[in-house]
N, C-alpha and C positions, 0 to 999 in steps of 0.2 A: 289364695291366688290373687294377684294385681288385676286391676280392671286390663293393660294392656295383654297380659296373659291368656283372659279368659276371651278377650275379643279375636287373639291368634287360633285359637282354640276353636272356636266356632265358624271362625272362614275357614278354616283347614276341613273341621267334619262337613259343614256345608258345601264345599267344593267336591269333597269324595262322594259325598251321597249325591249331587245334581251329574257329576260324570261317570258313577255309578249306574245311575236309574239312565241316563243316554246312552251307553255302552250297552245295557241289557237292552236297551230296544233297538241298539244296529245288531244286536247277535241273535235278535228274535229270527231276521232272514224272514220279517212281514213288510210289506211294500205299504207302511203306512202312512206316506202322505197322498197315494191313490187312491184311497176310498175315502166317501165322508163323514166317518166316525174315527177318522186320524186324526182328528184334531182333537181326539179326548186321549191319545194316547199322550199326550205333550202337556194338558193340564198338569198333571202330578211337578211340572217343574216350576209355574206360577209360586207356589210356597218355598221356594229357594231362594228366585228374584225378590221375594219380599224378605227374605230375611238380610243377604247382601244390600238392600236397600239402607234397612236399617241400620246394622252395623257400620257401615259406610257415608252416613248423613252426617254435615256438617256439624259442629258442635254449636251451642245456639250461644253466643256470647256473655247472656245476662243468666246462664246457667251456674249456679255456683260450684263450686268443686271442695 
């Protein structure tokens, strides 16, 4: 696998599993931004944003290839 392959590859799964994991919790039918342990319902998506982070950082110039 080419590095660009494997980096398609991984925003593809990581976009299915972070609309995945929000899609089960609008189909939960729990009003979880009403109470105040809703906001642990939305942690699980923090380790998504860091991975789209990653993959998506500038390349660093003085990096060899």
């Amino acid at each position: 696998m080419t590095d660009r392959t494997l980096r398609g590859l991984v925003i593809v799964l990581n976009t299915v599993g972070l609309l995945g994991f929000l899609g089960w919790l609008m189909l939960s039918r729990e009003r979880i931004l009403y109470t105040q342990e809703g906001v642990l319902y939305l942690l699980p998506c923090l380790p998504f944003f860091f991975v789209f982070f990653y993959v998506f950082k500038p390349k660093d110039p003085d990096e060899e290839e």
